[in-house]
C-alpha positions in Angstrom: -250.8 46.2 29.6 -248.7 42.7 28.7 -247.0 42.8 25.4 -246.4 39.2 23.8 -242.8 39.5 25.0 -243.7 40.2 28.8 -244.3 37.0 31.1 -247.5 36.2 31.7 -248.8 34.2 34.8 -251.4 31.9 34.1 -253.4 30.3 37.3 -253.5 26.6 36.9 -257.0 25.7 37.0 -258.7 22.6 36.2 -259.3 24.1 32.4 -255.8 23.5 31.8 -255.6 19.7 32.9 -256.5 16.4 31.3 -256.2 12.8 32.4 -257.1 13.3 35.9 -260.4 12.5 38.0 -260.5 15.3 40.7 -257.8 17.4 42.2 -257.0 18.9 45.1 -255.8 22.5 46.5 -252.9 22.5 48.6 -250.8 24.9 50.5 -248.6 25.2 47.1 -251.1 24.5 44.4 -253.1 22.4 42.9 -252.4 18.9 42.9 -254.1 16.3 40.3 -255.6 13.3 41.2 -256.1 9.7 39.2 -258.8 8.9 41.7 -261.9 11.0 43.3 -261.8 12.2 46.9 -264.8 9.4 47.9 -262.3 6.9 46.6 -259.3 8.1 48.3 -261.2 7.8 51.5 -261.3 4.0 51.0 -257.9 3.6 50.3 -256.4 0.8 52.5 -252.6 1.7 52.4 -249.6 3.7 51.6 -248.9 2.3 48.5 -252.1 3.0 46.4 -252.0 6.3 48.3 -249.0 7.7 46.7 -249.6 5.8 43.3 -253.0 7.5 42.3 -251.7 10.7 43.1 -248.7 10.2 40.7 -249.7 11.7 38.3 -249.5 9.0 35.0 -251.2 10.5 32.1 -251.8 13.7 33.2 -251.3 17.1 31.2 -251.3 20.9 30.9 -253.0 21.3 27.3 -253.3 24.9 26.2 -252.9 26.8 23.0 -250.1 29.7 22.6 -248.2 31.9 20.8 -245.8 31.6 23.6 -241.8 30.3 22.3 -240.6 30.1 26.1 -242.4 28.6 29.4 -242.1 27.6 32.8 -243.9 25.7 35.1 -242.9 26.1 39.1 -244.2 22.6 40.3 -243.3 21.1 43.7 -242.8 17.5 43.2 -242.8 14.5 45.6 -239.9 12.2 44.7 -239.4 8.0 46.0 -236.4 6.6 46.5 -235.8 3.1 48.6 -233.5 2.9 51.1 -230.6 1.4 50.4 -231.0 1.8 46.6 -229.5 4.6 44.4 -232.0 7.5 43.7 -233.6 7.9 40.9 -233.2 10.4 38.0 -235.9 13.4 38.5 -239.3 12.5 36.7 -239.0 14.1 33.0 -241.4 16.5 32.0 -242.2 15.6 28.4 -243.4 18.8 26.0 -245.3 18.3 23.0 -246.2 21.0 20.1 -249.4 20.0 18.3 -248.3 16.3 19.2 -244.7 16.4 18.5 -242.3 15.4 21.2 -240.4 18.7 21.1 -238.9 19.5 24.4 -238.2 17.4 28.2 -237.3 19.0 31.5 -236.7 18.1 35.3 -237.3 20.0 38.5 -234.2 19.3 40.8 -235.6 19.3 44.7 -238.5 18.9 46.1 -240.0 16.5 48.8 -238.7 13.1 49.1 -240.9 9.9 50.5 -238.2 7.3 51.2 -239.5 4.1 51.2 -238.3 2.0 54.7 -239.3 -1.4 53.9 -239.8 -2.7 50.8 -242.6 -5.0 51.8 -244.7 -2.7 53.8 -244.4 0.3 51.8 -243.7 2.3 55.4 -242.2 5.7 54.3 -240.3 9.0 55.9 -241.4 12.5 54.3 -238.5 15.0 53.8 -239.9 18.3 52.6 -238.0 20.1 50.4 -238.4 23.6 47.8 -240.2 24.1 44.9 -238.4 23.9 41.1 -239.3 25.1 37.6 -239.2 23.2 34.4 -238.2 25.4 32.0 -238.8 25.2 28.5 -237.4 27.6 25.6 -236.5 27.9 22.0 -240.3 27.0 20.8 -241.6 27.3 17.5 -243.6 30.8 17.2 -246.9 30.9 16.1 -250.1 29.6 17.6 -249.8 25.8 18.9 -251.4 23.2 21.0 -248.8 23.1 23.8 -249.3 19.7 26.1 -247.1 19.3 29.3 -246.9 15.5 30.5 -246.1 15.3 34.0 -243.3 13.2 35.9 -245.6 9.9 35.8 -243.9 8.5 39.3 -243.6 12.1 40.7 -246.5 13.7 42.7 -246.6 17.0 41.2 -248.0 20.5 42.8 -249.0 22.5 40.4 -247.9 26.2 41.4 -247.8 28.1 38.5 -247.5 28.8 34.8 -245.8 31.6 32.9 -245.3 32.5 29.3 -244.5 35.1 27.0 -247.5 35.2 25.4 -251.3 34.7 26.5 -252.8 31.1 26.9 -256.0 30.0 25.8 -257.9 26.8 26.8 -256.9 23.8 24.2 -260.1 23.4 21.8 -261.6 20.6 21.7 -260.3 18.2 19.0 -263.0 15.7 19.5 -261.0 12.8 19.9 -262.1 9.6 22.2 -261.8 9.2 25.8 -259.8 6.0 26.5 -260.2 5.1 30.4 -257.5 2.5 31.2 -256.9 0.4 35.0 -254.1 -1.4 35.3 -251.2 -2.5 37.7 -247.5 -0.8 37.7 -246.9 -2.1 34.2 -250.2 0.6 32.8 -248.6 2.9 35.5 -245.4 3.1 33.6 -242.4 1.2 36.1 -239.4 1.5 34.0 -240.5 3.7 31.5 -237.9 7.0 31.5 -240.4 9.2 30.5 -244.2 9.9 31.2 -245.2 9.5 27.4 -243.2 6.7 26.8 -245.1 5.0 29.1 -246.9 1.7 27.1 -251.1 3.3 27.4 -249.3 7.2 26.1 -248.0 5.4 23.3 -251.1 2.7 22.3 -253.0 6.2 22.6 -250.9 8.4 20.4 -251.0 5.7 17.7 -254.9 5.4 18.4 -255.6 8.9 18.3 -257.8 9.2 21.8 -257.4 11.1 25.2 -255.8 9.1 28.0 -257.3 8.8 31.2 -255.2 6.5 32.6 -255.8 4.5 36.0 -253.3 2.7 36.0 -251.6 1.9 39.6 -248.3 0.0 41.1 -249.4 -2.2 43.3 -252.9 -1.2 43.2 -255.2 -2.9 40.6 -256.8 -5.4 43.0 -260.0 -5.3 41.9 -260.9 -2.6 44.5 -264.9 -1.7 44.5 -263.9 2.1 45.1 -261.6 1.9 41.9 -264.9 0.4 39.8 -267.0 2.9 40.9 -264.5 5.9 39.9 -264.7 3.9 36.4 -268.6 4.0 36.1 -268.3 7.8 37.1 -265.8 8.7 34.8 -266.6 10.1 31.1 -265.6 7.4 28.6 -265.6 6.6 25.8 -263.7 3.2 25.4 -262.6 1.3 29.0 -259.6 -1.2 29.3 -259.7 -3.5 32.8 -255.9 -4.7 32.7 -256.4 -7.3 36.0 -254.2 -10.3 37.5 -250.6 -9.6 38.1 -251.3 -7.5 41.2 -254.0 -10.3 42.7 -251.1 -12.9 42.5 -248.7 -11.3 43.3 -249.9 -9.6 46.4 -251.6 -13.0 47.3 -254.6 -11.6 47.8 -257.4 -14.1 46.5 -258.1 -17.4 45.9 -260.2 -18.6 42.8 -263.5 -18.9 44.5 -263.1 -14.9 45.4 -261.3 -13.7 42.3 -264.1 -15.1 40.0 -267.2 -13.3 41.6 -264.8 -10.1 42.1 -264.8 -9.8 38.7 -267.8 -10.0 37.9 -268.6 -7.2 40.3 -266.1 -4.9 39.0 -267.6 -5.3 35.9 -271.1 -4.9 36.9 -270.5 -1.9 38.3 -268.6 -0.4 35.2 -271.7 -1.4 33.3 -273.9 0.8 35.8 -272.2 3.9 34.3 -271.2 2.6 30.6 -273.9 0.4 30.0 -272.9 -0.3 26.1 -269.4 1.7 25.7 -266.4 -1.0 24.1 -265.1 -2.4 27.3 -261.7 -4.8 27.0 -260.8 -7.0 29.5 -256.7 -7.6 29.3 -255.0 -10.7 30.8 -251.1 -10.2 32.6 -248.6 -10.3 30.4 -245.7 -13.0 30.5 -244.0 -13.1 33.5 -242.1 -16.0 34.0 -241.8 -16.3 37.8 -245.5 -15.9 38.1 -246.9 -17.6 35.5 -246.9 -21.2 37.6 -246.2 -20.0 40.9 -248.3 -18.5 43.1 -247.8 -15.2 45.4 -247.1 -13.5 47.2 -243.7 -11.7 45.3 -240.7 -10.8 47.4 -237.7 -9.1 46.0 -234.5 -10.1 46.0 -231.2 -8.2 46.4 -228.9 -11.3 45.3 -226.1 -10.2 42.7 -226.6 -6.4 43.8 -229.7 -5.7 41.9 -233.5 -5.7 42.6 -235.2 -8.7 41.3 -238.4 -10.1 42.5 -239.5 -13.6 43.0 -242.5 -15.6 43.5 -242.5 -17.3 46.9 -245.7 -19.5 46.8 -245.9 -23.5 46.5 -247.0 -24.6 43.0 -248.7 -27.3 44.0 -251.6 -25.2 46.1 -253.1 -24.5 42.7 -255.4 -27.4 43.3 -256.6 -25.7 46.4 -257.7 -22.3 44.8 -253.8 -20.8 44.9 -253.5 -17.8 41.9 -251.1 -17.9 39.0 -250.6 -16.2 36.0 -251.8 -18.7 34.0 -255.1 -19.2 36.1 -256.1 -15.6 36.2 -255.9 -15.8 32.0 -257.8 -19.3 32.0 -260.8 -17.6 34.7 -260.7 -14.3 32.7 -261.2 -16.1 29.3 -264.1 -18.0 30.6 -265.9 -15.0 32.6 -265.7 -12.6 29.4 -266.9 -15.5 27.3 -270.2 -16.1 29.2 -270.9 -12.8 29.9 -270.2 -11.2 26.5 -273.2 -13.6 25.0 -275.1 -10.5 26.9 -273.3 -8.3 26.3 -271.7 -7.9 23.0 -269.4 -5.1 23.7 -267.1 -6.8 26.3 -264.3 -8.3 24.6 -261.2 -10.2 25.9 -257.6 -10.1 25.0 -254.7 -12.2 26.3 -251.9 -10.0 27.6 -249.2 -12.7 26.4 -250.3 -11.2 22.9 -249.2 -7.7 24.3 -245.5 -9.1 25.4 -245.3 -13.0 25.0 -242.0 -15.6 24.5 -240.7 -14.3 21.5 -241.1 -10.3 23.5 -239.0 -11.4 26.5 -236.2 -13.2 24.6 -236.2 -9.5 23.0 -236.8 -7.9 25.6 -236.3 -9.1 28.8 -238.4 -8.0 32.4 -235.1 -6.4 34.0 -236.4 -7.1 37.7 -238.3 -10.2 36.1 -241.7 -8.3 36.7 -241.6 -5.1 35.2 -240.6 -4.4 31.4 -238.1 -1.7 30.1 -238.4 1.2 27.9 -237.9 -1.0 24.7 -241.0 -3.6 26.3 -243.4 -1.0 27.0 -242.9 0.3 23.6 -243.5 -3.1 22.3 -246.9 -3.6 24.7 -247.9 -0.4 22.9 -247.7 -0.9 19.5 -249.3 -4.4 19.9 -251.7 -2.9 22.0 -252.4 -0.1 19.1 -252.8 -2.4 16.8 -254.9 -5.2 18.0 -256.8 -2.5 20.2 -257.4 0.5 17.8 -256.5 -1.4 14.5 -259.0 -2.9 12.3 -261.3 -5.3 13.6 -260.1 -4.3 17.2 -262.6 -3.5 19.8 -261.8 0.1 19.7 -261.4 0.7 16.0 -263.4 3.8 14.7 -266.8 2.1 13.5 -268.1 3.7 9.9 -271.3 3.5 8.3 
């Protein structure tokens, strides 16, 4: 019989996860995934592949005695050729919401990105790890284990030295949240510093977040994992991706839209739904797509390669996407009075980049997303916001 002090192996099951949409068993484990296997399917590329199976937002949540535990994990890591590797994905630990412990698994597989414009990619497999955490508080805690949010992560097992239970249910909201790389967390050091794992701690709701690099484009697939999905407040963060990829011009963005929406509604027919504009981004905001990067001065910068002057002919910018958005949200929320609008410039404007300025002229650091998530909190989850908790 296990004594509190022996190690205990828990299986990983889907009991123990949240902020994920399906997952999948592998030959190591179980891996999560930020989109459902029908979706998957219809995925067009690489680069959305590997970004919905990062997994951003998702957790273990259990409740334990336990003062030491370890997680054996096999993780997928990216680097780009040519570029320095990255630090391994931090695994944040938090005791009954506290930030209390962070941990890395060395190894693993590595993806390395060929060519930056392509997203083509060579697989090196490598051995599983263990993040390791010890020195907890005793007693019985709520125990939550955010996962490396640009690492795919196998899940492979758990041990303690105490039993686990399933986390009770606190009865908090669900907050479902698309977005592009920015809502996907580029830049951020750590998966709950991440700007949505902030705006969500401060707003006291569950995080399902869909946000992914490169990949908010509008995608029917994506809207229909949305209308599927339990929610209980929805964010549509939408622009920077369709300029910057080039994708659409005006006439298509417009009714693409309105059909991402429409299907959202199928499934959430009245739930607060919040459509977000970009952000500032200087070398988008009047020049169209598509974005290139740029290796002059020995750092990664990106730049908008587009002619200005095709606005007239239905080119995308920054500041287009926010004037078209405005204007669909007003005409349709005289229907529908619980789709609201709000301009990302009021999330990280002028006065945010002279602060804190987009270090690849894109993406922001750790100090901007924490600045996109307290403004987010506030004008989100505060009073008068969209998803502030209605009484009477």
């Amino acid at each position: 019989m296990n004594t509190e002090h022996d190690t205990i192996t828990t299986p990983v099951t889907t009991d123990l996860l949240r902020g994920f949409l399906d997952v999948e068993t592998t030959a190591h484990g179980l891996l999560p995934h930020r989109l459902p296997a029908g979706a998957r399917r219809q995925i067009p590329d690489d680069q959305l592949a590997v970004a919905e199976a990062q997994p951003s937002g998702v957790r273990l949540a259990f409740r334990t005695r336990a003062t030491t535990i370890e997680l054996d994990t096999l993780p997928t890591k990216r680097v780009y050729r040519g570029l320095p590797a990255p630090a391994d994905g931090v695994y944040d630990l938090l005791v009954d919401g506290r930030l209390t412990a962070r941990a890395t698994v060395a190894g693993g597989n590595v993806r390395t990105i060929t060519d930056m414009l392509t997203q083509s990619s060579e697989l090196s497999e490598g051995p599983a790890g263990t993040a390791r955490f010890t020195g907890l508080p005793a007693g019985d805690k709520d125990i939550e284990i955010w996962l490396p949010h640009t690492e795919i992560t196998e899940l492979i097992a758990l041990r303690t030295d105490a039993p686990v239970e399933q986390a009770p249910d606190d009865g908090r909201r669900v907050w479902l949240h698309h977005g592009s790389s920015i809502s996907h967390g580029s830049n951020a050091t750590r998966p709950t510093a991440i700007w949505p794992a902030l705006a969500a701690a401060r707003g006291g709701v569950e995080l399902v977040n869909m946000g992914f690099g490169g990949g908010a484009l509008l995608d029917p697939f994506t809207a229909r994992a949305m209308r599927d999905a339990p929610a209980d407040l929805i964010s549509v963060k939408v622009g920077i991706n369709v300029v910057n990829s080039d994708a659409m011009r005006l006439r298509a963005f417009g009714p693409a839209v309105h059909g991402f929406l429409d299907t959202i509604r199928e499934g959430h027919p009245a739930t607060p739904l919040l459509v977000v504009s970009p952000i500032l981004c200087p070398v988008q905001e009047d020049t169209p797509g598509p974005l290139a990067p740029d290796f002059d001065g020995g750092t990664l910068r990106f730049k908008a390669t587009g002619d200005p002057a095709e606005r007239a002919a239905g080119r995308l910018t920054l500041n287009v996407i926010r004037d078209e958005l405005a204007r669909i949200v007003e005409q349709r929320a005289a229907d529908d009075p619980n789709l609201h609008y709000l301009d990302g410039r009021d999330l990280y404007g002028e006065r945010d980049y002279a602060e804190f300025p987009l270090p690849d002229e894109v993406h922001p650091d750790p100090a901007g997303h924490r600045r996109i998530g307290e403004n987010f909190a506030r004008l989100a989850f505060g009073d008068g916001g969209p998803f502030a908790v209605r009484t009477g």
